[in-house]
N, C-alpha and C positions, 0 to 999 in steps of 0.2 A: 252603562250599556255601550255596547262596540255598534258603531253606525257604519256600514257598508255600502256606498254609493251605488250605483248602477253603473259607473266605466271599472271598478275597480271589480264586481261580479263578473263583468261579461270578459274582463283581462283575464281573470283566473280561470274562466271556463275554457277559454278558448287552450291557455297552456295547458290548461288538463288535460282536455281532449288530444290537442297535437300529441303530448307525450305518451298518452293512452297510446293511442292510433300506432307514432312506432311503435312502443314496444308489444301492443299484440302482433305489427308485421314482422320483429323480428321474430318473435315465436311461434306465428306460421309457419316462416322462413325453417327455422330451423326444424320445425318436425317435418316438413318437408322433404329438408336435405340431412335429418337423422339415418346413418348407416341400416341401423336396425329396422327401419319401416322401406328399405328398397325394396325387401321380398313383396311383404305384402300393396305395395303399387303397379309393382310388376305383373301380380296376380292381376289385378284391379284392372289393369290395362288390356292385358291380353285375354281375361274372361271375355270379352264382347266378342273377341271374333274369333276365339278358337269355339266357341258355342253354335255357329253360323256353320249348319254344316248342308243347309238348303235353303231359297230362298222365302223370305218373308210374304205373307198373303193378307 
């Protein structure tokens, strides 16, 4: 049977997660700044206030 200590779990947790962590930032990142998704940010952006066409009550 394979005996796994407790610094040698919390080692590999730790690299997992760091590595996780980039690379879901770099794939934020990149859908982000994907060509294809400016349209619809742009929409997303300017919905709130091309809508505002009198003031809120």
């Amino acid at each position: 049977m394979i005996s796994v200590d407790h610094g040698t779990l919390v080692a590999f947790s730790k690299s997992f997660g760091l590595f996780y962590l980039i690379i879901m930032s770099v794939v934020a990142l990149a859908y982000a700044l994907w060509p294809a998704n400016q349209a619809q940010f742009d929409k997303a952006a300017k919905g709130i206030i091309d809508d505002e066409d009198k003031p809120c009550l």
